[in-house]
N, C-alpha and C positions, 0 to 999 in steps of 0.2 A: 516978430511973431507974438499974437497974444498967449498968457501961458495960463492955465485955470490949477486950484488947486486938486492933488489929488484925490482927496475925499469928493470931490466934487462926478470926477469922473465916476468912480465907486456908486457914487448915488444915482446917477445917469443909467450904469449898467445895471444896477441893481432893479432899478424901476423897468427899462427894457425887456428885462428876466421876469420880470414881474408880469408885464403885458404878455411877454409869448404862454407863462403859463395859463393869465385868464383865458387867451385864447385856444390852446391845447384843451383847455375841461371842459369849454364850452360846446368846442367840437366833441369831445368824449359825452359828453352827458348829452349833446343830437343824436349821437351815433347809439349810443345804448337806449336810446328811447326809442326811437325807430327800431331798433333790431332785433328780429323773429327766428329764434334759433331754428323753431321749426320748419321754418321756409326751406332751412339746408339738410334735413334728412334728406332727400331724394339726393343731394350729394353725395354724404354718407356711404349710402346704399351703393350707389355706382361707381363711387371710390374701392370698393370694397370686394366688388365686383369683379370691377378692370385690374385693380393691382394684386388680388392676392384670390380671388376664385373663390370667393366666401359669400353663403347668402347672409345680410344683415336683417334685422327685419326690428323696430323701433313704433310698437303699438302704444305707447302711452306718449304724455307729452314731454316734451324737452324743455327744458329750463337755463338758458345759459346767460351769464354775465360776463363779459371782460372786463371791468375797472373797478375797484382797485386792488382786485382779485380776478382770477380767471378761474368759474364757477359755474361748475355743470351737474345739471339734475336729469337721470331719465329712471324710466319704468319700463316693465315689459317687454325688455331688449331681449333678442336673442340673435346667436350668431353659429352659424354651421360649419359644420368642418370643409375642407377643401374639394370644392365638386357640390357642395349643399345635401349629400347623402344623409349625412346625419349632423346633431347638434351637440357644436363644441360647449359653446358657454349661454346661460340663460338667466336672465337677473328680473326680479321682483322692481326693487327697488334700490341705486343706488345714487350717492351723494357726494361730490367733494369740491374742494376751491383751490386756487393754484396762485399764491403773491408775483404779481406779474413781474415786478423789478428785481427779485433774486432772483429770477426766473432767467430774465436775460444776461446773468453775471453768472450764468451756471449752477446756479442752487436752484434746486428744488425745496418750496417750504410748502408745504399744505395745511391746509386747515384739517377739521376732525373729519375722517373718511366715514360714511357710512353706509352699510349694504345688508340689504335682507332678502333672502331667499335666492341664494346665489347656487347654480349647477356648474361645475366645469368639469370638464375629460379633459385629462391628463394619459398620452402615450408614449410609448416607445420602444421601438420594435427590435428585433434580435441585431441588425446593423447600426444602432445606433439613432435611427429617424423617430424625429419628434414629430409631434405633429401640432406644435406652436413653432418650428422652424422657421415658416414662412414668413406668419407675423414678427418675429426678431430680425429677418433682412433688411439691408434697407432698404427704402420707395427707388434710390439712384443708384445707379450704376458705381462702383470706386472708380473714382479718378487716379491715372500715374501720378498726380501733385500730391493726394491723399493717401497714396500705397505707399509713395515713397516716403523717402527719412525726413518728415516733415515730424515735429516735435511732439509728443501724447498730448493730449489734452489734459486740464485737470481734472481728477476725478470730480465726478458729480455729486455735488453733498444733495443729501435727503434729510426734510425735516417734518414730522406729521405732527401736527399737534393731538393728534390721536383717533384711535382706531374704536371702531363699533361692528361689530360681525354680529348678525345671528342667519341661524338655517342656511348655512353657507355648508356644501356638501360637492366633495369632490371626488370623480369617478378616478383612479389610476391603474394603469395596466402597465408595465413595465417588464418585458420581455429579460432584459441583461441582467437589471439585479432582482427578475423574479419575484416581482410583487404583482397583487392583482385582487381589487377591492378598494372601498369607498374609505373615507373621512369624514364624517359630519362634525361640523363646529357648531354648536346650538349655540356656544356665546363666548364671544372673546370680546373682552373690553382694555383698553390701558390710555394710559396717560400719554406724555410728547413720548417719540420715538424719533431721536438724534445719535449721530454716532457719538460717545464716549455721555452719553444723557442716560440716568436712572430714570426709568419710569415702576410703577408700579402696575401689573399684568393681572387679568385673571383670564381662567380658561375651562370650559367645559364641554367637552368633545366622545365624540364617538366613533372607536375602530371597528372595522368589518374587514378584513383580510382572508379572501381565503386561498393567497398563498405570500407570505408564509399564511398559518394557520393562527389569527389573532382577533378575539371580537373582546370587545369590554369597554367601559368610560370611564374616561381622561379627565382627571377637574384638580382643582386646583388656583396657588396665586405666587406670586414671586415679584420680587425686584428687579427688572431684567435691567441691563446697560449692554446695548449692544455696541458692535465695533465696526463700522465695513467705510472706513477714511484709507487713504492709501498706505498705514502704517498694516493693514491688513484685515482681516472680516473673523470676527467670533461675538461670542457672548457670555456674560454673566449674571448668572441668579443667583441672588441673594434673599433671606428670613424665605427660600422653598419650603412649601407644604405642597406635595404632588401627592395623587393618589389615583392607581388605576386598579378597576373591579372586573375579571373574565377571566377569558381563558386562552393560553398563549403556547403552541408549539405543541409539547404533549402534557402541559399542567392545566388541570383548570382550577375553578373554584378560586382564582388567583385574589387575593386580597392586600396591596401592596401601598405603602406607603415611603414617601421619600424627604427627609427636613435635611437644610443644612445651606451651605454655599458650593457653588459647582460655578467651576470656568472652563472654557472650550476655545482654543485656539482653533479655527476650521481649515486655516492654510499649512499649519506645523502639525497640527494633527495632537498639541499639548494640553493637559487636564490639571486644574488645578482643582481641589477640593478641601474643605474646612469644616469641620462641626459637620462632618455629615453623616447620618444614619438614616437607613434603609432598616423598616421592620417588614416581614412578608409571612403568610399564612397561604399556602398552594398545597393542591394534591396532583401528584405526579406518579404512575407507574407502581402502584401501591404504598406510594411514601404519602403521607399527610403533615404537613409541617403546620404549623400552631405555636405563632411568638417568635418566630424564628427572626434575628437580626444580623445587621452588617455595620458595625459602630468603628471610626477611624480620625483621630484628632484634625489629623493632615495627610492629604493625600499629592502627589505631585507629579508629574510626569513630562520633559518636556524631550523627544526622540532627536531632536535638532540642537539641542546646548548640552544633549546627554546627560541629562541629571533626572534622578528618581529619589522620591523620598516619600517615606512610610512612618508616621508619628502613631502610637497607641493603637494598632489595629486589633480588633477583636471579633471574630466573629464566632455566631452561637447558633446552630440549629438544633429546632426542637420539636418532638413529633412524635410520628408514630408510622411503623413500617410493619404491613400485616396484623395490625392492630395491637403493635406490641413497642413499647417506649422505646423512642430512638434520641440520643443527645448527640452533637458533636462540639468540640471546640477549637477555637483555634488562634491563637493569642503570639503578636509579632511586635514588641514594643519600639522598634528606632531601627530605621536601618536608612543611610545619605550615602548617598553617589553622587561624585561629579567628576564626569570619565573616568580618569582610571587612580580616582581617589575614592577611596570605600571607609566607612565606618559603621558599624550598626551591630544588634543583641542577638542572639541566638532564637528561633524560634522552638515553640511548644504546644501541646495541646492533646485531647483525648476522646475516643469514640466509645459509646456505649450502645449496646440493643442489649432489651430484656425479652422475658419470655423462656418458650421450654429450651428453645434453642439460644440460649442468651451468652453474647458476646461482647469482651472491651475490649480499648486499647490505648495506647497510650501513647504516644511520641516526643522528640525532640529534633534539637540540631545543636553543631557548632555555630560558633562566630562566622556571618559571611566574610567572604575575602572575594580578590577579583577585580573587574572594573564593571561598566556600562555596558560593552559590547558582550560581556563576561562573568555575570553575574555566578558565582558559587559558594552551594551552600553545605558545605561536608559534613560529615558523621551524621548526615540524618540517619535515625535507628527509633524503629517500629515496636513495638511486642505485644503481641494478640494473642487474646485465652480467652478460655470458656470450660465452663466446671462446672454446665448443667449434667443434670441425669440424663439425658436424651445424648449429648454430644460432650464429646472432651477436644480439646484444641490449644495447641501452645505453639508458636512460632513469632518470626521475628524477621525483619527485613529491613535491611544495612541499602544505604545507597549516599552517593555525593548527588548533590542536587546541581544543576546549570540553567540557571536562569538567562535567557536573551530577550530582555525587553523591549526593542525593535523590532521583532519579529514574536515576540510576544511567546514565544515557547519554554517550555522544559526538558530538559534532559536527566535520567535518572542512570548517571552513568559511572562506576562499575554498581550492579545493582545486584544485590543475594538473599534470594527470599529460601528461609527454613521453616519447617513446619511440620506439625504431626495432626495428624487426625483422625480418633476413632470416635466413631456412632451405635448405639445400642450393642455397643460390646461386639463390634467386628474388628476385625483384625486391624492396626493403623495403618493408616496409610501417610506414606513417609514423603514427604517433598522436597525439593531441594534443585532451585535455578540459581543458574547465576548469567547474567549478559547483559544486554539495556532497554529503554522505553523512553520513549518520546512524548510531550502532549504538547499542543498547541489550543486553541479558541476553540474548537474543532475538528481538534483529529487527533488522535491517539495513533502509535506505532511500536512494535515489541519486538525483540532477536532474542530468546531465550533458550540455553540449553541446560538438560542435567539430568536428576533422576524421579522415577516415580515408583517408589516401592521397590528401589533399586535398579529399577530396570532405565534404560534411556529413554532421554524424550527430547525432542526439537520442536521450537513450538516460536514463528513466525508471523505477522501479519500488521494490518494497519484499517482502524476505524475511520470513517468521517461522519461527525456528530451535527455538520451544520443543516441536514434536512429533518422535517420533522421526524423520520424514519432514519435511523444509522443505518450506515451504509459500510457492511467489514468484507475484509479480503484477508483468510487466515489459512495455514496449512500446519498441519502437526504431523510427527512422526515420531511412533514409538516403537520400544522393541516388542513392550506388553503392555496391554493396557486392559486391565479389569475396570468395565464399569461399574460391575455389582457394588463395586464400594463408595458409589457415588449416588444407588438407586433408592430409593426407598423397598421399607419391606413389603412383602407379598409377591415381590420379583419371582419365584421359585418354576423350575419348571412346570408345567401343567400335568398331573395325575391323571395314568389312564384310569377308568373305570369312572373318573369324577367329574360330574358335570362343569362347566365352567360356568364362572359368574361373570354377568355381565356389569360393564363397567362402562362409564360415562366415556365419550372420544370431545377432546378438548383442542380442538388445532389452533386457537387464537393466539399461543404462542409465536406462530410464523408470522404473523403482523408485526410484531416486536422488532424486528431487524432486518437488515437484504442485505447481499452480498454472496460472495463465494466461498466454497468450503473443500477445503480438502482434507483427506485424513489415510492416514499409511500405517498399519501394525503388521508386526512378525507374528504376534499372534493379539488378538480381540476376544475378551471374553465378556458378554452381555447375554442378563439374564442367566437362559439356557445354555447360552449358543456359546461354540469356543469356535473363534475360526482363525485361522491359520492365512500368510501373505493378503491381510485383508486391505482393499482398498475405495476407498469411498470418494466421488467428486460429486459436489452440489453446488445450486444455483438457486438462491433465495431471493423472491423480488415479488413486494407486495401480498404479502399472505401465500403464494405458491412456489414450494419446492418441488424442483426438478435434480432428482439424484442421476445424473448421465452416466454415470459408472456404479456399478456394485458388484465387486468379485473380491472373490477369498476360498480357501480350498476348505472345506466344510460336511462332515459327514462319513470321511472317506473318500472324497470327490473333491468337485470345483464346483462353485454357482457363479455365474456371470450374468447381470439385468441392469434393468433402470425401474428408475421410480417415481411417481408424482403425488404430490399432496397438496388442494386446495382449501385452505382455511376459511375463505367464504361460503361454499358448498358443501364442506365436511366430507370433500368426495378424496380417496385415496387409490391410485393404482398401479401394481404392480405386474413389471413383465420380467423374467427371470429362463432361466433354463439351467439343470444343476443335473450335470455327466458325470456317471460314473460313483454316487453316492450309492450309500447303504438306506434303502427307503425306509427303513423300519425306525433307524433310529432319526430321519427325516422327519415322519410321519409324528412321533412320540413328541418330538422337541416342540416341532411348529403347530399341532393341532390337539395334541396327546393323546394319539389314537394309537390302538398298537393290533392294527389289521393286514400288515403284510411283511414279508419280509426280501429281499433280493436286492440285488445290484443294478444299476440303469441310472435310464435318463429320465427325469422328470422336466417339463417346458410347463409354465403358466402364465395369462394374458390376461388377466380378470383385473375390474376395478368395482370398485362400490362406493355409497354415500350414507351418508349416519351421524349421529350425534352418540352414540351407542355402540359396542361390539356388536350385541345382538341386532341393532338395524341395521351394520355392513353386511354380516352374515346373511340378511335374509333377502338383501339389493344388490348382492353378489352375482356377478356376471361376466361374462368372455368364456373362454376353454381354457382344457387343459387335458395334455395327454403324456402316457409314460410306457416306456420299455423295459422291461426289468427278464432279467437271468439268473438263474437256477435259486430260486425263491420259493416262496412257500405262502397261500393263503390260510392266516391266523383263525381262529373260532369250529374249523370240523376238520375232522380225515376223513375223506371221501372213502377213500379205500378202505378203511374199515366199517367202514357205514353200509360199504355194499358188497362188505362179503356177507352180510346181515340179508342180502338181496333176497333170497330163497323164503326166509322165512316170510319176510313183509312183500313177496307177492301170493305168499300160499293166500293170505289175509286180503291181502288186497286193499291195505290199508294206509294211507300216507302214515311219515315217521317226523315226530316232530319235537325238537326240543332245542335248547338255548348253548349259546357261540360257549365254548372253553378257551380258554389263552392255551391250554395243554395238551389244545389236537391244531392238528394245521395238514395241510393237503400241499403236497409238492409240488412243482412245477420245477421246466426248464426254461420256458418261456413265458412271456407274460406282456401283450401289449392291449392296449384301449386309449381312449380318446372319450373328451367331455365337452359337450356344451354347456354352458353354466349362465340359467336366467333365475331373477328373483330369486339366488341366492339355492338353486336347485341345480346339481349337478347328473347330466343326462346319458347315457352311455348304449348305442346298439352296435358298437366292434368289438366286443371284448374277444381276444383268443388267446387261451391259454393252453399248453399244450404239457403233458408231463407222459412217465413212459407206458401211461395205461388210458388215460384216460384225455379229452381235446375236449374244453372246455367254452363256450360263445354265451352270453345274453344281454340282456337289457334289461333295462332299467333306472330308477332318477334314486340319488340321494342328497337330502334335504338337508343343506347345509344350517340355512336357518332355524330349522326344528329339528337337528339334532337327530335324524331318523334319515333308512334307506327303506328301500322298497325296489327288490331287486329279483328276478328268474334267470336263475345260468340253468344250462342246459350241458349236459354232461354226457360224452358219448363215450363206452369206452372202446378201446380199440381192437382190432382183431388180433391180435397178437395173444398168447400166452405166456411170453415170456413176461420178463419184469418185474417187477414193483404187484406182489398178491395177483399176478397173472392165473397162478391156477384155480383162486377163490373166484375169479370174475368171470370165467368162460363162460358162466350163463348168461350175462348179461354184454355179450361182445356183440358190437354192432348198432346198438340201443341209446336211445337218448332218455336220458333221464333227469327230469325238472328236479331246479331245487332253488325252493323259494328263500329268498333274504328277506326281509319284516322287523321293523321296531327301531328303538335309538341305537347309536353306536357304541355304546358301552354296555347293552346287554342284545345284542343281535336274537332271534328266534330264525333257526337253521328250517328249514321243514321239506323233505323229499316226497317228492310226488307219487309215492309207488303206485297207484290206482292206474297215472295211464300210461305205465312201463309194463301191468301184467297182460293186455291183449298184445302188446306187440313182443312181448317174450311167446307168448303161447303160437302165434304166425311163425319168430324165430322157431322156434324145434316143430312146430309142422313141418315148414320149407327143410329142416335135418331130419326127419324122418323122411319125407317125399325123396329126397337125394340118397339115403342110402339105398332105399329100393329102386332107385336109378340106379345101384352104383357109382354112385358118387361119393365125393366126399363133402362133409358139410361146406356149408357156403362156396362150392364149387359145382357148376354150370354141367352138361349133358355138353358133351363134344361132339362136332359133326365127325360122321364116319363109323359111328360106334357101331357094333352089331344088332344092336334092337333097336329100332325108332324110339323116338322122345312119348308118343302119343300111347303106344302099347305100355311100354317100360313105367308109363302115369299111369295106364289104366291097371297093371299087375299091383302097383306098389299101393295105389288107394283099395282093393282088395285084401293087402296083407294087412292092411292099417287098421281094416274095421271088421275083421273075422272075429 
């Protein structure tokens, strides 16, 4: 055999390799000369079509190269969501290249992506469905060789040599985590983006949320190094300057700034942080902050290695609350965990508001002890004062502190809050809980029991702060509970005789919160009012309270109702019915009228709307009707008004003068009913009945103007006996008008006598006519009598007019 040297062969193959590649590019560079990307849209299309129910639609032209790149350029693309109803994604203009040999080795490298005016919807509905689902399936079916224990692939590396974005705006609706609203990116630019590769980033963006509730712009630049190789997916920014301008949840005017280094583990859920500080200027809830900062050396958190560490934290709020100086501080120098090895300083810090009502405070702790799953921080201890002229206040609140940073809560537990508080020189009011409290990210929870002014109190419930509205579930139970020492002044009962003043109605409070309320006292004393087994259940949601229970024994009695309040319409309406109460002192407390007096029932169903007392008063409306026993109507005594009767019909004159608190007219009975429109209350059943006189009329009194206008009609009775029976017999049988006129704190009384004296003069005709019957007054001619009715008339008008 002949033998050749090795280099020989080498050279042979080498040239061989040589030829296949002249031929390989020779072919590659016919095949790209010939090749008309555009010829394959209608591919596309009916690819797109058949495998996933989507219209494509590719109006500009297409641009593609395979060699030695794989490089595609289109315009005017748009593509619809599944069924072609509507349009998923829609592009202006985009660009990019694809290295065809790391391509087929499993990398992905691209050249610099470029895209302008890019639309895409983004969903996902309350089960979970996406609706880019389809498109992430595969085109094939899995195979049992691919389901089975066939070996993972490697992951896929990704390498861009960099991104270019503008007017790139993405529509998202996400049902599970409750988002719904846009993203516009007006410009994001950065350098390569490779896993464990710094590039440098910039960004300028815009949120529209409106749920949660977030609009403002995002801009900004950083050093990102992201991570998504199989050791796992996060990121880090480094030399951050972020900055977002709007308004977010329930703050606006947000003005926020963010420098430092920040790490994000996205699979462990770990932060690591350096040099970073957060300055923020927001107004929230009548707070205004102005310079407010969150400055922290090192920050560290990893919930999977269990270690936490906190280097130099300080934080500083500063501002203004009701337009009056607000500081806080709050200062934590060292605290390292790692599981159940702890070391770190005690924390400190102090609150201050200025003003008439001006308030500090001051706090501390012990040395934490504990572990990771067990974070505690003992002898935290409070002490709050205020030594304005408006307010005095001294108290103090001891608690052990429980931190679980896994679940990210607090526990304040055993907790005992002491306290005194007097205001414009009212009596103190004296505090004193002791139990626990809970906080998490959002949600607050409390078990507290002890005293309040001596008397007991239970005082139960739990917040959730993650909607833009909290949302509380609270029950209390006292044995007494005075609000007046919590109201401001002016509270005082209402003055008969004294006009009331009208006062603004302000319900935008009830927007402030939702949830459920209960409330239980042995005795309640608010305002005027003292009531006795009082119990209260509500239901707050969205600006409208719904009180479903209101009872307590009040008056002498019981009231039992419900009640409604709309803070959007300023409309309030109560329905109520209160048995067996004393009306008078009813009547005084709730309106300050002092017009009747007796025992009964009162029922009312009236609602109104206003921004004003006086414009519910005068858009006042429904009924209201009452029963009352052995009472008395305040302002005239009838009965001596008309033993006066003789004189003022000799005259034939009405009698007329104004209400007295120091006559009143009896009754035994006492019923009527009201319809109540524009704030006008309506009445034609009045019956009131006493032992001389039976009293009906009609009449409106104007609740909004503060005036009646009212005709009773007074009959009195046949009887002599009773109550000035022998002063009345002239007027037995008679009805006699008596008009009501003017406001309710000066009533004008006025008796009608003018047209009582013709039907008195008929009455003693008809009594003389009867005696020369033989009769006796107001009694009939009997059949059977010895003289006919028609003689016995004709003799008796003879003896009348001789």
């Amino acid at each position: 055999m002949m033998s050749f040297p090795l280099s020989v062969w080498i050279r042979r193959l080498l040239v061989v390799f040589a030829g296949l590649l002249l031929i390989v590019g020779i072919a590659v560079a016919l095949f790209a000369s010939r090749f008309d990307a555009n010829a394959y849209k209608g591919l596309a299309i009916d690819w797109m079509q058949t495998h996933r129910h989507r219209v494509l639609a590719i109006d500009g032209p297409v641009e593609l190269s395979v060699w030695p790149r794989l490089a595609l350029k289109v315009s005017r693309l748009t593509l619809s969501e599944v069924g072609g109803a509507a349009t998923f994604l829609s592009i202006d203009d985009a660009a990019f290249a694809v290295a065809v040999w790391p391509l087929l080795r499993g990398d992905v490298t691209i050249g610099r992506v470029d895209a302008r005016g890019v639309r895409l919807s983004l969903e996902r509905d309350a089960k979970g469905r996406r609706n880019i689902d389809d498109l992430l399936a595969p085109v094939t079916p899995t195979t049992p060789e691919t389901a089975s224990g066939a070996a993972p692939a490697r992951p896929l590396r990704i390498d861009v040599s960099g991104i270019a974005l503008a007017d790139f705006r993405v529509r998202i609706k996400d049902a599970q985590a409750g988002i719904d609203g846009e993203l516009l990116v007006k410009e994001f630019d950065s350098g390569r983006i490779a896993s464990g590769v710094e590039t440098k980033v910039r960004l300028a963006a815009q949120i529209v949320l409106r749920t949660p509730a977030i609009q403002g712009d995002l801009s900004g630049s950083a050093r990102l190094t992201p991570t998504f190789d199989g050791a796992g997916s996060g990121l880090r920014l480094a030399d951050m300057s972020l900055g977002f301008k709007g308004d977010a949840l329930n703050a606006s005017a947000i003005d926020a700034g963010v420098k430092g280094v920040l790490g994000w583990d996205m699979g462990t859920g770990a932060i690591d942080a350096q040099a970073f500080r957060v300055v923020l200027d927001a107004n929230t809830a009548g707070l205004k902050l102005a310079g407010s900062s969150l400055a922290i050396d090192r920050f560290g958190f990893d919930p999977q290695r269990k270690t936490l560490a906190i280097q130099e934290l300080k934080l500083r709020v500063r501002g203004t609350q009701s337009a009056q100086p607000l500081e806080f501080d709050l200062d934590w120098p060292a605290l390292d965990v790692k599981a159940n090895a702890l070391t770190g300083s005690a924390l400190s810090g102090r609150y201050s508001r200025g003003g008439v009502l001006a308030v500090s405070a001051s706090f501390k702790s012990g040395a934490p002890a504990g572990s990771f799953e067990a974070l505690r921080i003992p002898a935290f201890e409070a002490t709050l004062r205020s030594d304005s002229a408006a307010r005095k206040l001294a108290g103090t609140l001891r608690a052990d502190l429980g931190l679980d940073p896994q679940r990210k809560t607090l526990v304040m537990n055993p907790l005992d809050l002491r306290a005194s508080i007097s205001e414009n020189g009212r009596k103190p009011v004296e505090v004193a809980l002791a139990g626990r409290a809970n906080a998490a990210l959002s949600t607050l929870g409390w078990a507290l029991a002890g005293r309040l002014n001596g008397q007991g109190v239970n005082l139960d419930g739990q917040a959730d702060l993650a909607g833009a509205t909290p949302l509380v579930k609270a029950q209390a139970r006292f044995d007494a509970l005075d609000l007046n020492a919590f109201l401001p002044e002016g509270a005082s009962a209402p003055t008969p005789g004294k006009p009331a003043v009208d006062a603004p109605i302000d319900l935008s409070i009830l927007r402030s919160v939702n949830g459920s309320f209960g409330l239980r006292a042995a005795t309640l004393t608010v305002r005027q009012y003292r009531i006795a087994d009082a119990r209260v259940d509500a239901v707050l949601d969205a600006g409208m309270l719904r009180v479903n229970h209101l009872q307590g024994k009040v008056w002498g009695g019981s009231v039992e109702g419900s009640a409604f309040a709309d803070s959007r319409a300023s409309r309030i309406a109560v329905k109520a019915v209160a048995s067996g109460v004393d009306v008078n002192a009813l009547l005084r407390e709730v309106a300050g009228k002092d017009l009747l007096e007796g025992r009964g029932r009162l029922a009312v169903d009236v609602d109104s709307a206003g921004r004003s007392t006086a414009e519910l008063k005068s858009r006042l409306r429904g009924s209201a009707s009452l029963q009352l026993r052995d009472g008395a109507v305040k302002g005239i005594n009838l009965a001596q008004r008309f033993r006066q009767a003789r004189a003022a019909l000799t005259q034939r004159t009405d009698h007329a003068f104004k209400a007295s608190q120091a006559e009143k007219t009896d009754f035994s009975e006492l019923n009527a009913s009201f319809q109540i429109a524009d704030g006008v209350a309506r009445n034609s059943d009045l019956d009131l009945k006493s032992p001389f006189l039976r009293l009906a009329g009609q009449g409106a009194a104007d609740i909004g103007h503060n005036r009646i206008d009212y005709t009773a009609r007074a009959t009195v009775t046949d009887t002599t006996k009773g109550q000035d029976g022998a002063d009345l017999a002239a007027l037995r049988g008679l009805t006699v008008p008596v008009r009501l006129t003017g406001p309710f704190e000066a009533i004008d009384w006025k008796i009608e006598w003018s047209g009582v004296a013709a039907a008195l003069v008929r009455n003693q005709l008809e009594d003389k006519i009867k005696e020369r019957l033989g009769l006796k007054p107001g009694n009939s001619p009997q059949p059977g009598q010895g003289t006919s009715n028609k003689d016995a008339l004709r003799d008796a008008l003879k003896g009348l007019f001789k």
